[in-house]
N, C-alpha and C positions, 0 to 999 in steps of 0.2 A: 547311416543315411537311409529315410526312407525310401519306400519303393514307388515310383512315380513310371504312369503308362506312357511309352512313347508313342507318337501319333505310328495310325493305321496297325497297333498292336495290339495283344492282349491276353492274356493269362486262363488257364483253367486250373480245377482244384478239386481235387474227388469230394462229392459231396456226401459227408459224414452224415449229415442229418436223413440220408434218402430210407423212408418207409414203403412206399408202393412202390408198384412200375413204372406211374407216370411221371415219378420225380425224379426231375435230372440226376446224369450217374457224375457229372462236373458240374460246378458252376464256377465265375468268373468275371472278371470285365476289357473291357477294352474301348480304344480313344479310336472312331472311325469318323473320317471328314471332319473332327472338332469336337466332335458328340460322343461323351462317353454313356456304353453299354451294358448293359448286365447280360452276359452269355448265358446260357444251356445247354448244356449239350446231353444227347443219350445215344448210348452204345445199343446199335441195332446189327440185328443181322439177315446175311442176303437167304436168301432159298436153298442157295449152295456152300452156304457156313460161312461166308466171307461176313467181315465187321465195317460196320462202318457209320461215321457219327453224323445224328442229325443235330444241328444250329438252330438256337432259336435267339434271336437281337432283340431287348427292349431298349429305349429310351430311361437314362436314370430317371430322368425329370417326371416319366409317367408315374411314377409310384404314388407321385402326390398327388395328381390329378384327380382320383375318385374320394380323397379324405376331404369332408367338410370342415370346414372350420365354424368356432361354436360363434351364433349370432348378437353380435356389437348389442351391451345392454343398453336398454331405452330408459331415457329417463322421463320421470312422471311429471306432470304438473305440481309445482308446491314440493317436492323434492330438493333438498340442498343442494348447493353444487359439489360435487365428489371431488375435493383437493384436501 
């Protein structure tokens, strides 16, 4: 059976790929109000050693919003029709 998010839930997962500091120490996802998430999280700590994780929520759907898509080719005058 695959694994399937129930609403208002969501999963983290130590992330393997992390190189710097800035790169979350989990990632994940989760199904909030209908909208599924990609989590972050990173393991910080207080002034007095205490841990504790900060969140960060995208939108899956944003990931697409900054890729262009390549521009519909134009056809020329006197050009065949392309079929």
């Amino acid at each position: 059976m695959a694994y399937e998010i129930r609403p208002e839930t969501g999963s983290l997962f130590v992330n393997d790929k992390r190189e710097k500091e800035t790169h979350p120490n989990a990632k994940g996802s989760a199904l909030i109000g209908g909208i599924e998430y990609w989590v972050s999280a990173w393991t910080k700590t207080t002034s007095d050693g205490r841990k504790w994780q900060s969140l960060s929520f995208t939108p899956k759907e944003k990931q697409f919003e900054n890729v262009q898509q390549p521009p519909e080719p134009m056809a020329l005058e006197g050009d065949p029709i392309p079929f």
